[in-house]
Every structure is written in C-alpha cells, then in structure tokens.
Backbone as CSV, one residue per row, in Angstrom:
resi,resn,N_x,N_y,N_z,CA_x,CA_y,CA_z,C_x,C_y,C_z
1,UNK,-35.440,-2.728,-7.935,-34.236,-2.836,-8.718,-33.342,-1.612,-8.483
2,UNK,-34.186,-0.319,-8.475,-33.176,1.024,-8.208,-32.694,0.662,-6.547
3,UNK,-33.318,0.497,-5.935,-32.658,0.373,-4.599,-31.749,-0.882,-4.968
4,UNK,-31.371,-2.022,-4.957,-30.586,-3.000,-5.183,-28.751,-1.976,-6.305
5,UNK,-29.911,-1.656,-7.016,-28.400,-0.766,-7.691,-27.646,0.186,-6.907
6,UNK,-28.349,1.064,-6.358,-28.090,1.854,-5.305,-27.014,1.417,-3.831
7,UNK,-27.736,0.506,-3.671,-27.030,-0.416,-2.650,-25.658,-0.931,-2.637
8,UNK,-25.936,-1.394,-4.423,-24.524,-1.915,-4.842,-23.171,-0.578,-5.031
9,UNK,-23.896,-0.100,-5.325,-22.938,1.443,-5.919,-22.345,1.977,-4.445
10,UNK,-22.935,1.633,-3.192,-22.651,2.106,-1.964,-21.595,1.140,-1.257
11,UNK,-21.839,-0.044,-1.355,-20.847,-0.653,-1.106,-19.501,-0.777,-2.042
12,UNK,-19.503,-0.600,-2.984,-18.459,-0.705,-4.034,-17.437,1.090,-3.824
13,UNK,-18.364,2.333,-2.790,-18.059,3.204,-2.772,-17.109,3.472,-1.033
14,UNK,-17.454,2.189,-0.298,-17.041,2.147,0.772,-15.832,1.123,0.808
15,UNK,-15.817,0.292,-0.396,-14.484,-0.308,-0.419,-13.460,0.016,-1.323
16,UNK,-13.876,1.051,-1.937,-12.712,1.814,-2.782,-11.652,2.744,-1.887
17,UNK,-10.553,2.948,-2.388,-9.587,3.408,-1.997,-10.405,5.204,-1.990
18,UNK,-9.900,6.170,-0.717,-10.608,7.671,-0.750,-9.051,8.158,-1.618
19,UNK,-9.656,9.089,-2.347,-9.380,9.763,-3.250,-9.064,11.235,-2.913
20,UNK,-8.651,12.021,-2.974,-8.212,13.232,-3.205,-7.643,13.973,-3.964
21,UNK,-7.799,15.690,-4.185,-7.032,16.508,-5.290,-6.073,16.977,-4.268
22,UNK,-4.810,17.049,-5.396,-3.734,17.867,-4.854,-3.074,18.429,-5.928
23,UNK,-3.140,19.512,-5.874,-2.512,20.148,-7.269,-3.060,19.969,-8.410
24,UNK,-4.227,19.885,-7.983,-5.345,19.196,-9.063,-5.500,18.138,-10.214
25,UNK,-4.363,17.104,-9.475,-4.612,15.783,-9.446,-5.221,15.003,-8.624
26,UNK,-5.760,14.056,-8.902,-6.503,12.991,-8.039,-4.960,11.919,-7.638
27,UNK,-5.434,11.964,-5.970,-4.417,11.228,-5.424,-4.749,9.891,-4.677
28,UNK,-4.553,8.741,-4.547,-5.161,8.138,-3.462,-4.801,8.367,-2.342
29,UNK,-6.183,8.392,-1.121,-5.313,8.739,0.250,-4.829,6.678,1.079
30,UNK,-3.958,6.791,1.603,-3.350,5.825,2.673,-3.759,5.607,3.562
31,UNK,-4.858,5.099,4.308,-5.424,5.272,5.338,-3.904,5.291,7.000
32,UNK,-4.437,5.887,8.129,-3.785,5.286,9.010,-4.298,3.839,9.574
33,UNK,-3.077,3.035,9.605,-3.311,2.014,10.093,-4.582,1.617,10.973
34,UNK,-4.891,2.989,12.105,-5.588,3.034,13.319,-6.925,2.762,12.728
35,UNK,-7.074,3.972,11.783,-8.542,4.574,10.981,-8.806,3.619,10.564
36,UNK,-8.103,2.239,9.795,-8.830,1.142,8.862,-9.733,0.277,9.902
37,UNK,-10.483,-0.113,8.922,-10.584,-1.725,9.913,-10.261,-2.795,9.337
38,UNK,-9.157,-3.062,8.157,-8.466,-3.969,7.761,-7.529,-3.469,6.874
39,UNK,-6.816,-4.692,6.443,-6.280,-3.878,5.422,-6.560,-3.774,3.877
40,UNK,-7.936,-3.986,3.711,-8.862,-4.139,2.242,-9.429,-2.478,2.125
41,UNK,-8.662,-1.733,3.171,-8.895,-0.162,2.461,-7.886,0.288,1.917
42,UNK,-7.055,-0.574,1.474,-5.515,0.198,0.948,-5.784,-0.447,-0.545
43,UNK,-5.461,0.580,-1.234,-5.160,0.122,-2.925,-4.537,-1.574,-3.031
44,UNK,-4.630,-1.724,-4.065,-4.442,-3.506,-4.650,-2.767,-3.417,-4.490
45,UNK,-2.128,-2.088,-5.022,-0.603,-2.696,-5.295,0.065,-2.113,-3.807
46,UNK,-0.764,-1.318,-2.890,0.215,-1.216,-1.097,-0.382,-2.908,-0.576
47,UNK,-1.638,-3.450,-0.841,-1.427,-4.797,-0.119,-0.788,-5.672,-0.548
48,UNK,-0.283,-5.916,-1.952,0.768,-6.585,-2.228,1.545,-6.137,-1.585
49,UNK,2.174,-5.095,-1.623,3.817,-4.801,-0.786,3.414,-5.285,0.837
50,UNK,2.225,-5.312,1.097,2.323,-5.444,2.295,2.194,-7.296,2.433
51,UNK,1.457,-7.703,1.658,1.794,-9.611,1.332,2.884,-9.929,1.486
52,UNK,3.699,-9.026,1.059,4.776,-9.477,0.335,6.072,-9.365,1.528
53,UNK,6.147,-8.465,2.663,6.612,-8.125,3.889,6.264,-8.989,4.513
54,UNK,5.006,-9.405,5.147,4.502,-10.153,5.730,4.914,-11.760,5.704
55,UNK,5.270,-12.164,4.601,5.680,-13.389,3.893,7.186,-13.871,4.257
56,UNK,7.967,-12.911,4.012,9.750,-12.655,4.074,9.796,-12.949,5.771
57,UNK,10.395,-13.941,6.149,11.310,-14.393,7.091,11.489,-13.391,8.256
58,UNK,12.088,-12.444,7.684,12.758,-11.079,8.797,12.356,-10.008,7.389
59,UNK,13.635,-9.011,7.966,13.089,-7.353,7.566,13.953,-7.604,6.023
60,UNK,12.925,-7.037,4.984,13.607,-7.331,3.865,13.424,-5.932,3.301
61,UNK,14.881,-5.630,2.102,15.183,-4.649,1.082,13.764,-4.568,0.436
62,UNK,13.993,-3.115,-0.257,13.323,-3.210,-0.994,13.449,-3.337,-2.422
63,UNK,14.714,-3.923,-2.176,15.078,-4.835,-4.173,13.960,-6.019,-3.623
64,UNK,14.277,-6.751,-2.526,13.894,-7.776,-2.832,12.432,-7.760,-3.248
65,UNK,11.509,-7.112,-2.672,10.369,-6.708,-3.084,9.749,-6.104,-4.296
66,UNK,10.631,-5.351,-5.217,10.546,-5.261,-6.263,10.640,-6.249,-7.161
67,UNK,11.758,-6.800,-7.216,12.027,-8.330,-7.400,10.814,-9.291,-7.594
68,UNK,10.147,-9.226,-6.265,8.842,-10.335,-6.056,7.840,-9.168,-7.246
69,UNK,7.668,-8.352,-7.377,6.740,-7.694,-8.182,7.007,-7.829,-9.191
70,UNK,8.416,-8.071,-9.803,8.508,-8.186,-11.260,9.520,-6.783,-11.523
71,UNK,9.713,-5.642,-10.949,10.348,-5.090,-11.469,11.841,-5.289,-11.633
72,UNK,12.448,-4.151,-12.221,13.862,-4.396,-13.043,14.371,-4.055,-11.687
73,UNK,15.131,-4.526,-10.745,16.053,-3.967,-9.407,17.475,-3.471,-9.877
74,UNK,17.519,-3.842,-11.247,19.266,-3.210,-11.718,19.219,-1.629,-11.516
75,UNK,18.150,-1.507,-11.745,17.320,0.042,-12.331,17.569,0.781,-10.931
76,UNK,18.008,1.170,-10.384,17.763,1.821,-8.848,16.600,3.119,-9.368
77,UNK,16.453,3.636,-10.386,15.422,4.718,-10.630,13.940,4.038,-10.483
78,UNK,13.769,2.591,-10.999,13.081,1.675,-10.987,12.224,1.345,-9.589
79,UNK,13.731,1.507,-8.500,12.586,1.351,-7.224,12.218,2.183,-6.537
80,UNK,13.311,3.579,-6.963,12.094,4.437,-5.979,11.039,5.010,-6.010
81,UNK,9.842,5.026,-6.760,8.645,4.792,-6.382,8.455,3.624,-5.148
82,UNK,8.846,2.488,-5.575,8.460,1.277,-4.703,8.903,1.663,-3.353
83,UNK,9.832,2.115,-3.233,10.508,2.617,-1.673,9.708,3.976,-1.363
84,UNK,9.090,5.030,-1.885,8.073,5.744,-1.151,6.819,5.178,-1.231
85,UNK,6.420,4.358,-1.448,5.048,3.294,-1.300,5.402,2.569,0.194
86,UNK,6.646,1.676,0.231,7.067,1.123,1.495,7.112,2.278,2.502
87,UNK,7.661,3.332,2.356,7.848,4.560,3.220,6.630,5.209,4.004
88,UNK,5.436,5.381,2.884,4.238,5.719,3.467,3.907,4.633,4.030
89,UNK,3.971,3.360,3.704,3.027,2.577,4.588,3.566,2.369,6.118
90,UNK,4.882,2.734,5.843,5.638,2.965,7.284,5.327,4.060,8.275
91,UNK,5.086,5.019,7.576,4.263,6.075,7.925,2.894,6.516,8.786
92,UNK,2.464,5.354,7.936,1.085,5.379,8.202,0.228,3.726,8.898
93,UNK,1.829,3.398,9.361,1.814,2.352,10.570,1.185,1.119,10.351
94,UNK,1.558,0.965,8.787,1.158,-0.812,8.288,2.645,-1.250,8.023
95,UNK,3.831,-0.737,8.248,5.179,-1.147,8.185,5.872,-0.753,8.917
96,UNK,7.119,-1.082,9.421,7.878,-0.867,10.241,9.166,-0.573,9.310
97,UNK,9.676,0.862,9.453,11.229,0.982,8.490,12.298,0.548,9.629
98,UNK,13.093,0.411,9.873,14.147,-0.061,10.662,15.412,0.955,9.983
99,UNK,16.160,1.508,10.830,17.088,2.306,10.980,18.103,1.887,9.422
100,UNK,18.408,0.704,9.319,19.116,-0.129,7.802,18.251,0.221,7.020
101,UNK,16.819,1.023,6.952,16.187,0.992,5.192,15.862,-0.313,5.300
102,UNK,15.478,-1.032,6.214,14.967,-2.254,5.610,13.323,-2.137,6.527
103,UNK,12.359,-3.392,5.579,11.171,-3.679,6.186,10.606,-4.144,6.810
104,UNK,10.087,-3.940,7.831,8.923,-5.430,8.525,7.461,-4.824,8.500
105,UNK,6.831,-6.144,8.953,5.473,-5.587,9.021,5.108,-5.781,10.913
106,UNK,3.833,-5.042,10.890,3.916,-4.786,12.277,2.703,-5.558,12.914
107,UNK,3.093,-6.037,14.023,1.923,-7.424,14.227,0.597,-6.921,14.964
C-alpha cells in the first residue's frame, strides 16, 4: 500500500506544473516548448489560451481571447495579465506573436 501511495504521489509530482521562488514568492515555471513533451506540462489556464489560439481561424487579438475566457475586454487593465500569459507562451515557443500584437499557434 506504501509503495502504491508513493507511486501515486510521484506521478501526480511529474505532472504538476515546476514551481519556483522569486522574491520569495512561489512562481510557476513555463516550460520551453523544446523541454516539454506535450503540452500537459503547462498550467490549466496557459492550455486554455493555447485551445483557444489553436481553434481561431487565423491570428487572433487578445480581446478576443479574453472574451472566450469570460473576461471583461472593456477593461483594457483586465487584459493585461492575459497578454503577458500570451507573451510568455510566445516566448517560450508554444505561440507565435506576429509583428500586429496578434496570435497564432505554432504547428
């Protein structure tokens, strides 16, 4: 039974998002695209944004994406969080920013 618990606690520790202090807060880290081997190592609310890119036609705002999340887009204070979430994942080569501020995802 201790090994079975053990086991479980190890896998539940390899699919969690890695963690880090910075300023002695706990931060989540972003994996690089390269480093993953899917994209089930990124937190619950970067694979939505990234569903949610993936889904859209061509390169979309990021009202519209807020929008699909539910937030207020009147709010421009509202999305930028959401636009440095899109930014890192651009970053870190699960998005593509395009010169317009707009999104794609990268195949």
């Amino acid at each position: 039974m201790n090994r079975l618990a053990e086991q479980v606690q190890a896998d539940a520790e390899a699919v969690a998002p890695v963690s880090a202090k910075v300023a002695g807060r706990a931060v989540r880290l972003i994996p690089h695209r390269s480093d993953a081997a899917d994209e089930g190592a990124l937190p619950g609310d970067y694979r939505k944004i990234l569903a949610i890119v993936r889904e859209a036609d061509g390169p979309v705002q990021v009202r519209a994406v807020g929008e699909r999340l539910g937030l207020d887009a009147s709010v421009r204070g509202k999305l930028e969080p959401l636009r440095a979430k899109m930014t890192k994942l651009a970053d870190r080569g699960w998005l593509h920013k395009r010169g317009d501020g707009r999104f794609t995802a990268r195949l």
